[in-house]
N, C-alpha and C positions, 0 to 999 in steps of 0.2 A: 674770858668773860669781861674783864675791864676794858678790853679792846673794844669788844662788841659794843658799849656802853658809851666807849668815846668817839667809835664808828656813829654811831646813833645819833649822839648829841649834836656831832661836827653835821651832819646831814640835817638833823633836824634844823639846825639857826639856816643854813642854807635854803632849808627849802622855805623857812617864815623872811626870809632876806627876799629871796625873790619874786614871794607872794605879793608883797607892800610896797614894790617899785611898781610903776606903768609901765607895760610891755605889751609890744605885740602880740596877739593870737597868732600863735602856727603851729602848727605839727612837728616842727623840728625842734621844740621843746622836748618831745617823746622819747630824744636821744638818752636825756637821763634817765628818766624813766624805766630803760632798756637796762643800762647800766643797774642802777639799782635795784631792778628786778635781778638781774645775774647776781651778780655781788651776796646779793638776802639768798637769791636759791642757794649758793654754794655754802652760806654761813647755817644755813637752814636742815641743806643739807649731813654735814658736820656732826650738829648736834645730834641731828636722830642716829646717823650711824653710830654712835658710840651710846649705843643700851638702852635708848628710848624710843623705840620706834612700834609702840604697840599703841592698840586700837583708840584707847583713852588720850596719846598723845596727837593720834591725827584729827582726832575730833575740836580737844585744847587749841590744836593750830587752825583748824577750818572755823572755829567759832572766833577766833583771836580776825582771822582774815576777813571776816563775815563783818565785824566790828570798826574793820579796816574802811569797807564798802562804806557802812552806814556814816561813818565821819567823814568819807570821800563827797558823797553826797549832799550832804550839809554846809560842808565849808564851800562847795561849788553854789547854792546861794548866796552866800555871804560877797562873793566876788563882784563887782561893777564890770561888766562890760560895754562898750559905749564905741562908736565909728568916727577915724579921725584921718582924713588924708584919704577916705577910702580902704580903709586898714578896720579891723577890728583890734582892740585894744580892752587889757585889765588889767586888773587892780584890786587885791585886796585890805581891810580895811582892818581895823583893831579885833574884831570878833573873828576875822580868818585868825587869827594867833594866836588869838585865845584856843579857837576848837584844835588848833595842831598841838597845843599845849594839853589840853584835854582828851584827844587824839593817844597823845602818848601817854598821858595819863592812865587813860582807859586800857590800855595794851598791857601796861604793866602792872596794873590795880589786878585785870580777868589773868594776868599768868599767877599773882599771887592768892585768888582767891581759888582759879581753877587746878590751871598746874602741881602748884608745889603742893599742894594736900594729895597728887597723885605720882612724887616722887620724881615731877620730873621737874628738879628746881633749875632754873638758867635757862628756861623754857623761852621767857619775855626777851631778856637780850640774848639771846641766839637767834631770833628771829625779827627782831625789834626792823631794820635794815628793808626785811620779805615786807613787812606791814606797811617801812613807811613808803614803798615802792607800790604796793595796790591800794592803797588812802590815796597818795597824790596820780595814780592812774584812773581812779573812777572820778578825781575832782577833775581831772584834766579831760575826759572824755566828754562831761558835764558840760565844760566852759566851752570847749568847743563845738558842740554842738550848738550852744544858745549864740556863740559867735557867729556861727556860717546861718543860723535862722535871722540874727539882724543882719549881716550880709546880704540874704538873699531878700530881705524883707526892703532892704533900701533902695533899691532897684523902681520896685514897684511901686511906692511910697511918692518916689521924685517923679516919675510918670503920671500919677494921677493928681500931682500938682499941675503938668504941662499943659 
């Protein structure tokens, strides 16, 4: 459990590290993402197999992931994306930190309010990892879609200057 806790932690500065640098938009960001999705399923996995795997704990974990979404899509607001070089480019700002801060917050607050009153304490960091791998997969689907819409928007834009 202290693993999972400092798995979590180290992940989490990393992912608010590289939210708050400028970086290009691309897809081969998606690599971690991949990774941390594995990683959470196998730690995810883990837990349930050893006595928890009834109907109330797959609910705990679809509402925890559910919650994952809802902050994916929030902090994919907060992000500035903006065209440099012909590149799509982001950058998050003080309130991205915040909401990853709240983000985890929120994960561990619903496993102790949900979970543990149903027995399955260790619920939040055994999956802490799965959440923050679909939070930063729905913020990153987010950013690039609105990427490739100013991409394709620029095009047309310097045309009807011509």
């Amino acid at each position: 459990m202290a693993v999972d806790i400092v798995l979590g932690a180290a992940v989490l500065a990393l992912l608010i590290y590289r939210q708050l640098i400028a970086r290009p938009v691309s897809a081969s960001a998606l690599r971690l993402l991949v990774i941390l999705g594995v990683v959470g399923a196998l730690q995810t996995t883990q837990f349930l197999a050893h006595d928890h795997s009834g109907a109330l704990t797959y609910a705990a974990v679809a509402g925890s992931l559910l919650l994952a979404a809802v902050f994916g899509a929030l902090r994919a607001a907060t992000v500035r994306i903006w065209r440099q070089g012909g590149q799509a480019w982001s950058k998050g700002n003080w309130l991205t930190a915040c909401l990853w801060a709240a983000a985890l917050a929120a994960h561990l607050g619903y496993d102790a309010l949900i979970a543990h009153g149903h027995g399955d304490r260790g619920l939040g960091t055994a999956t802490v990892v799965l959440y923050l791998a679909i939070t930063l997969g729905f913020q990153r689907v987010i950013v690039l879609a609105r990427a490739h819409r100013l991409q394709a928007a620029a095009p047309a834009a310097i045309s009807q200057l011509g």
